[in-house]
N, C-alpha and C positions, 0 to 999 in steps of 0.2 A: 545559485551560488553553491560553493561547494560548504563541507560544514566550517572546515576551518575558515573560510571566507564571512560566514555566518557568524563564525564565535569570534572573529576581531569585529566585526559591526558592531556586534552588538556590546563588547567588553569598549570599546572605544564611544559608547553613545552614553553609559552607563558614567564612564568618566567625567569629572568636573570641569576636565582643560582638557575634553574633547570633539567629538562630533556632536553641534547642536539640533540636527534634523538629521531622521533618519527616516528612508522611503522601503516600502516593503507591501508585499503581496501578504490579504487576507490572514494566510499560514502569520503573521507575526502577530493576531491577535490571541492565538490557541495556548491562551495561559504564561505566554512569558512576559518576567517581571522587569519590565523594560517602564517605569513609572515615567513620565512627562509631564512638561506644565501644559502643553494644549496636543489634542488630536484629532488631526484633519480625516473624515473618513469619504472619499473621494466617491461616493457610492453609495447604493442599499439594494444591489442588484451582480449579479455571477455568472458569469458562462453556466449555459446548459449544457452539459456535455451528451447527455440523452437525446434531447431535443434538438438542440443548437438554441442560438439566440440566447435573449438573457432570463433566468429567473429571481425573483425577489428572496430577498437574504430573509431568513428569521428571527423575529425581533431579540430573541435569545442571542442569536448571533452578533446583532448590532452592538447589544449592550456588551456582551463580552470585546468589542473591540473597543466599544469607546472604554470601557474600564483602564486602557492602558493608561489615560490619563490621569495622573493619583493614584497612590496608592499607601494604605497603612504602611507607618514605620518609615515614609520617605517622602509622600506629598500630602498634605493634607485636603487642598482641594488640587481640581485640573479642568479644563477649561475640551470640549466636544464640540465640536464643527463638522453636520453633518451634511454632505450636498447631495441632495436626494436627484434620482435617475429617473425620468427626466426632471431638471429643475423648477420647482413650481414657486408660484410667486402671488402675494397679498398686498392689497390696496391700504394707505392709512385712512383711517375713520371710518374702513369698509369693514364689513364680516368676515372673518374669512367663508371661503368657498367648501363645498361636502367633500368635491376632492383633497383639498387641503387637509382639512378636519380628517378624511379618513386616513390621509398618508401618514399623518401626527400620529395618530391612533395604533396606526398597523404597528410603527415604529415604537413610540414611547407609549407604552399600556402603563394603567395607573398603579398598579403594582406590580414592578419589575421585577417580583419574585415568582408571579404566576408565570409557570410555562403553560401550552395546550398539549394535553397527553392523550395521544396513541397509544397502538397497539402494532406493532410493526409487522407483524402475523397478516394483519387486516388488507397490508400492503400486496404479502404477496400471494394470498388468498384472491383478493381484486386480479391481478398477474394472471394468476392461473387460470380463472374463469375465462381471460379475455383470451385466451390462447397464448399467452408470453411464456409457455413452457421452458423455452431457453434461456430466460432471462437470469442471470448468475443466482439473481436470491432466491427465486424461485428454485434452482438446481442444490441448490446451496442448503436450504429446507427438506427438499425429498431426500437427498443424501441420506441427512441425518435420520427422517424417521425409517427409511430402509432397516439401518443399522440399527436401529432401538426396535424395527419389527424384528430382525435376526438374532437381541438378544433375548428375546420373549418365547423364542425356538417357533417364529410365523406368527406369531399370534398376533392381533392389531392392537401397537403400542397404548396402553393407557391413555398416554400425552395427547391423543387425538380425543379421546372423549373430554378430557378436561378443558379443551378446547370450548366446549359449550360451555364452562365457569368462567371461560375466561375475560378480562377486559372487552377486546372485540366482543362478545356472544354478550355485554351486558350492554356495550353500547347499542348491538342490535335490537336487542328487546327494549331499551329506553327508543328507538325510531321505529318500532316494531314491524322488524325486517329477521323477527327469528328464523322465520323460511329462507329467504337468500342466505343469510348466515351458516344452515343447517346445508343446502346446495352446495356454497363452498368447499366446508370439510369433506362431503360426501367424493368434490372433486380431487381434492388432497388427496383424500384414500385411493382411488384410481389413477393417480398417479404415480404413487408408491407402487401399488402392487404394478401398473404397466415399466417399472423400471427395474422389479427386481430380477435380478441374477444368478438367481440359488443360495450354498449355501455360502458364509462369509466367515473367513478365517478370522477367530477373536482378537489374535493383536492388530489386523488391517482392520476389525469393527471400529477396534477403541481408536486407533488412528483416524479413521472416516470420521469417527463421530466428531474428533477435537477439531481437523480441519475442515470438514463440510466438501473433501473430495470424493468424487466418487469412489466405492469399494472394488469396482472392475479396475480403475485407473491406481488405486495401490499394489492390486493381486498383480497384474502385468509386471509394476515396476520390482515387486518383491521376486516374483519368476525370471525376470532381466538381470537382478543379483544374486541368485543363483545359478543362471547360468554360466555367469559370467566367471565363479568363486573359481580360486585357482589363476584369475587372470585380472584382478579388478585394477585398476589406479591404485599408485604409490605415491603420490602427487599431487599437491594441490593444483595444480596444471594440466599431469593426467585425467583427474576427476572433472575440472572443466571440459574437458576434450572428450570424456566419456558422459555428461551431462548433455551437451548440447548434441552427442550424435543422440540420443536416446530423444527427446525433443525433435529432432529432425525427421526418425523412424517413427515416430509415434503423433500422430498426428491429434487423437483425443489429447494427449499429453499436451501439447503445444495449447492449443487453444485453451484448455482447463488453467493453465498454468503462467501462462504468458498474455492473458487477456487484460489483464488491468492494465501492463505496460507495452501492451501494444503501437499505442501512437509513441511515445519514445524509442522502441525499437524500430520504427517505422524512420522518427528523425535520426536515429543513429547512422541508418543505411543510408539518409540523404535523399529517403523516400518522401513524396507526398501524403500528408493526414486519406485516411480510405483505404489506400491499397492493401491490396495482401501481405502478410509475411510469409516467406518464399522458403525452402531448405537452405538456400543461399545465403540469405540474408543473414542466418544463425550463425551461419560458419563467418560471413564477417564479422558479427558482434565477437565471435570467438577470439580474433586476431586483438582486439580492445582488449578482452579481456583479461590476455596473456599478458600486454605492457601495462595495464595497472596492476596487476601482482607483482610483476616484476622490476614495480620502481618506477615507471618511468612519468616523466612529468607529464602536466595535461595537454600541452602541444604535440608532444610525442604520439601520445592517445590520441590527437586528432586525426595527426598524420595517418595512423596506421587504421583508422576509420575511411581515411579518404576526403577528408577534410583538409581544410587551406589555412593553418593558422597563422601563414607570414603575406597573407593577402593584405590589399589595401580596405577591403569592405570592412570596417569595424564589427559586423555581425559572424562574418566570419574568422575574424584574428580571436573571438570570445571563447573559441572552441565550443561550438554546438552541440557538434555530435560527442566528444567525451564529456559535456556536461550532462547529456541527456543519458549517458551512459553510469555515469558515478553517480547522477544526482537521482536515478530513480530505478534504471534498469537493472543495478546490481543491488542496491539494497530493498527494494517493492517485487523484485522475480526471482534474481539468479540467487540471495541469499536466502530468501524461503525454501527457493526451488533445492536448496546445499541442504539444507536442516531438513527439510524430506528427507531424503535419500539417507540422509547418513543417522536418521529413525530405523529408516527399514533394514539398512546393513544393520543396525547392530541387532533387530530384531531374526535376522538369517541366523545372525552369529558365524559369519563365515574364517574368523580368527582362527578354529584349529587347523583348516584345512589351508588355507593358505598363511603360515608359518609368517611373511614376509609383511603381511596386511598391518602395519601400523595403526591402532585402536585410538590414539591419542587423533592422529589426522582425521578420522574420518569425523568422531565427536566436533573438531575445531573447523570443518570444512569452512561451515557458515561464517564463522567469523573473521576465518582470514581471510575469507574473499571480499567480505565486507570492508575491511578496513584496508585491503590492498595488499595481504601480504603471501608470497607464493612458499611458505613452509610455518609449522608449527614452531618452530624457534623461532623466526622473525617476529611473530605475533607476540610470544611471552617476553619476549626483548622489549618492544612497543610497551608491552602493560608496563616492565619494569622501568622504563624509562618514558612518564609521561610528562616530564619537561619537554621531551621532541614534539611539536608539534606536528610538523609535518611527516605525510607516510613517504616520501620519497626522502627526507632525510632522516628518517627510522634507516632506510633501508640504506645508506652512506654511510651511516654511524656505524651500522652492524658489520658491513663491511672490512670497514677500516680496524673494527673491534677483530674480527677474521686475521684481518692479515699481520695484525700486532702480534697475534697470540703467537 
């Protein structure tokens, strides 16, 4: 759904004399105060997306969704129905069975305050040993101690010895596995040093360090905006145009960058879940994400995807591909991907030399893309006028504000 689809649900479920059932994916148990008198939770199990197949929810998890039901200040009690995956089932006047007993257990612990506490380290220590080198968290970790060895001038970060204080290194020594534990780090460190690069420019350090990119994959994009000074985007349409050719040419980039939304940019081209993402495919996302800046409604967006939105299949009259576009690809890639970039411009500081560079735009890339709007005054018009709800009648109003003046 898109958000504003989102925020009449949920302001129309909230109401007295309105929607009595509301049906919704996991995401609506993640803390919104949507109170009810009963909640059905169709589940206790999630797509693997790693593995495939399904894995079991954590009982932390459960409870936060049954919480919807009741809630201080609004319901005092609320009523949990919970239909466990696969459904299991008890005899009267029988015992129940150990599986039964254990699924109760996993599910409802008897103090629902206790979580089980990790070491998330532990995780991708485990990763590394087994050879998962490429695995994001794992890349995502050596990143950062790279740059914490580069701020030390080489020298091996602190943070890895304290690693033996740490959580993990006590849970090893309580299964006394201090040797495997000790291996690991040993492993960590040789992968630091197999990844580094030389020396690292301090503001791409501190930037690596916040985002957990690699420091080769900033120095490139900072050297790509210097080259370019003198000629950059005027535009929040330009800068998409000069975003995804840089994505396109840069192949580390693409992947570091576009990997979480990969399978949506995958459904946006009308590809099958697996396949590659191709140069091509970029430059079609490109054509989307010209007519969502530029207003246009979300059959529009379909169209110019290559989508059927005046077809008879109901899954395609839903607009697929612009929902897969608005609803994940531009605010989980393309608007990160904006707030990069326009870090590293203002770290060039390339404003004296190109006179014309508008400093406002580049800071605002991120957000107007986000919200759909192809220049820095549509966007402060939206803030000032947030009775509009919608961004395609932001962009009508402004319009008409235009041609009155």
């Amino acid at each position: 759904m898109l958000r504003l689809e989102r925020d009449l649900s949920e302001r129309m479920f909230r109401r007295d004399d309105g929607a009595k059932v509301i049906v919704a994916t996991p995401t609506l148990a993640q803390g919104l105060n949507l109170p009810a008198h009963l909640a059905i939770l169709a589940g206790d199990k999630r797509a693997d997306v790693e593995k495939g197949g399904r894995e079991d929810l954590e009982a932390h998890e459960i409870l936060n969704a049954a919480a919807r039901a009741g809630r201080a200040g609004h319901l005092a009690n609320g009523l949990v129905l919970l239909i466990p995956e696969p459904i299991i089932s008890s005899r009267k006047d029988q015992p129940l069975s150990g599986n039964v007993v254990g699924k109760l257990k996993s599910v409802l612990p008897e103090d629902d305050h206790c979580v089980t506490i990790t070491d998330p380290l532990e995780i991708v220590l485990d990763r590394l040993m087994q050879g998962a080198g490429e695995n994001s968290d794992v890349l995502y970790t050596i990143n950062r101690m790279i740059v914490l060895r580069e701020l030390e001038d080489g020298q091996t970060p602190e943070v890895l010895f304290d690693l033996r204080r740490s959580f993990g290194a006590y849970r090893a020594h309580r299964n006394s596995a201090e040797k495997e534990f000790a291996e690991k780090i040993e492993h960590l460190k040789k992968a630091i040093s197999d990844q580094e690069k030389g020396e690292i420019d301090e503001s791409i350090a501190i930037l690596a360090s916040q985002s957990g990119l690699s420091a080769e994959l900033l120095t490139a994009l900072k050297d790509r905006i210097r080259a370019d000074t003198g000629a950059l985007p005027l535009s929040v349409d330009e800068w998409l145009s000069w975003t995804v050719q840089w994505l396109i040419d840069d192949e580390d980039a693409r992947s570091w960058l576009l990997g979480d939304v990969e399978a949506s940019i995958l459904a946006v081209c009308g590809k099958k879940k697996g396949e590659d993402i191709e140069p091509v495919d970029l430059t079609h996302v490109l054509g989307g994400l010209h007519a969502w800046t530029s207003g246009k409604p979300l059959c529009d967006i379909e169209e110019s995807l290559g989508g059927e939105p005046n077809a008879k299949a109901p899954t395609k009259r839903m607009c697929p591909r612009a929902r897969a576009l608005v609803g994940t690809v531009i605010p989980r890639g393309i608007s990160f991907i904006l707030g990069l970039i326009s870090h590293v411009v203002e770290d060039v500081d390339p404003f004296e030399q190109q006179k014309d560079l508008d400093r406002q735009l580049v800071e605002s890339l991120s957000a107007a893309v986000r919200r759909g709007f192809d220049s820095t005054e549509k966007l402060f018009f939206a803030s000032d006028n947030p009775a509009i709800l919608s961004r395609v009648q932001v962009h009508q109003a402004w319009e008409h504000e235009q041609n009155s003046a």
